[in-house]
N, C-alpha and C positions, 0 to 999 in steps of 0.2 A: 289446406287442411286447418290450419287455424282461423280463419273465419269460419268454417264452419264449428269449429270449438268454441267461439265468442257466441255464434247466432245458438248453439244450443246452449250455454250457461245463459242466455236473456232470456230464451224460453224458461225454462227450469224459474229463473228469477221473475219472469213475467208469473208463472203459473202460483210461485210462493204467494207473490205480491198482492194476488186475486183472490187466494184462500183467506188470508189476510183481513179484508178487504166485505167478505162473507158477513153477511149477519143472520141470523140465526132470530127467527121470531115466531110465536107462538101462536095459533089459530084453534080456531071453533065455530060451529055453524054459524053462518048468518041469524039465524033465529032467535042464538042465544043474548037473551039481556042482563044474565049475570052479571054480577060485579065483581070481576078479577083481577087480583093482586100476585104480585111474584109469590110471595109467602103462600097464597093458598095453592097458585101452579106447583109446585116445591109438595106441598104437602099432599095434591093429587096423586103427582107420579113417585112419591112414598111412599104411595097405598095408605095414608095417616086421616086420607079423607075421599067418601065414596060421594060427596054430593059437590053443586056449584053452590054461591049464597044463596040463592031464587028456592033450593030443596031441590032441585034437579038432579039423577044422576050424574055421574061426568066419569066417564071412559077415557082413562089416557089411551095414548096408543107411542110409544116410543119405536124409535128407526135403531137399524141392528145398530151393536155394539161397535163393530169397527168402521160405521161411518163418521166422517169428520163434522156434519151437523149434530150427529148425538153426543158427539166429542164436547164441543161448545156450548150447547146445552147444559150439560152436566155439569161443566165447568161454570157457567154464567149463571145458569138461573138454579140448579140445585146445589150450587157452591163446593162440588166433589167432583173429583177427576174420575172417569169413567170405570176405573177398578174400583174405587171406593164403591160408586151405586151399586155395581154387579155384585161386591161382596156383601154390601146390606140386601141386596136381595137374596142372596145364596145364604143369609143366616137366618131369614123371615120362613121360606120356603123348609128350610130343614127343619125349624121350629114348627111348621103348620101354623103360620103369623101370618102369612103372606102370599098375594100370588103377583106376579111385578107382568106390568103394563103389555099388550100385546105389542109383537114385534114387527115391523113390517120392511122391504128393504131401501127404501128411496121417496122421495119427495112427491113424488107422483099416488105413491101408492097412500100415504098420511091422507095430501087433498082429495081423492076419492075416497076414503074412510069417513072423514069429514065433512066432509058435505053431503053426504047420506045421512049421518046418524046426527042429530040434533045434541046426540047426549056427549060425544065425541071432542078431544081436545087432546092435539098434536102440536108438532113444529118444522117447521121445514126452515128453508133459505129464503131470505124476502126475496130474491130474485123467482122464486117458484110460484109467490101466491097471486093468483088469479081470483075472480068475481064469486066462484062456488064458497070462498068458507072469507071468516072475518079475521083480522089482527087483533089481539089480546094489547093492549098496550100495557108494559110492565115498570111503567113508572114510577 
C-alpha cells in the first residue's frame, strides 16, 4: 500500500513537473511577414489593434478560459492573470467597446484555424506546433 502511495505522489509530481516545464508560444500563418513584437501581440488580443505592421488584418483567436495554455499566456505575454482579461473583456462588451477574440477548445483546434486563415494569430504549447503555422518570436 505504500508504494503504491509513493509511485502515485511521483506521478502527480511528474505531472506538476511537465506543466511546469510547458511553454506556451505564439503562431501565425506561414505567409505572414509581419513584424511582431510582444507589445503588439498584447495589443491584438486587447482588441486595441485590428491590423499586423504589414496593414494586414490579424484575427486573434484565444483557447477557452480554463485551459492552462491560456493561463500562461495571459500571464506571460498580456502580463494579467486570466480574471483580469476576462474582466477587461466583460467591461469592453457591456460598454459596446469590444468584442474579445474567438474561443476555441485546445491546441489542435488554434493550429487548424491558423493555418487556414493567413489573417489569423493564436498560441498553443511549443510541444503542439507542427509545419502548417510559423513561431512569433517574442523577444
Amino acid at each position: 500500500m505504500k508504494v503504491l502511495h509513493f509511485i502515485a505522489k511521483g506521478a502527480v509530481l511528474l505531472i506538476l513537473s511537465w506543466q511546469a516545464i510547458a511553454e506556451t508560444v505564439v503562431i501565425v500563418h506561414p505567409s505572414n511577414s509581419a513584424q511582431i513584437d510582444a507589445k503588439q501581440v498584447q495589443r491584438i488580443f486587447l482588441g486595441k489593434e485590428k491590423k499586423f505592421s504589414d496593414g494586414a488584418e490579424s484575427i486573434p483567436v484565444n483557447q477557452i478560459a480554463d485551459s492552462s495554455v491560456r493561463s500562461d499566456f495571459d500571464t506571460t505575454v498580456l502580463g494579467r492573470s486570466s480574471s483580469q482579461v476576462s474582466a477587461y473583456w466583460s467591461k469592453l462588451v457591456f460598454t459596446g467597446k469590444g468584442v474579445p477574440p474567438k474561443e476555441v477548445t485546445n491546441d489542435a483546434e488554434v493550429l487548424a484555424l491558423v493555418a487556414k486563415n493567413p489573417s489569423a494569430i493564436g498560441y498553443v504549447d511549443a510541444a503542439s506546433v507542427d509545419s502548417s503555422v510559423k513561431v512569433v518570436p517574442l523577444d
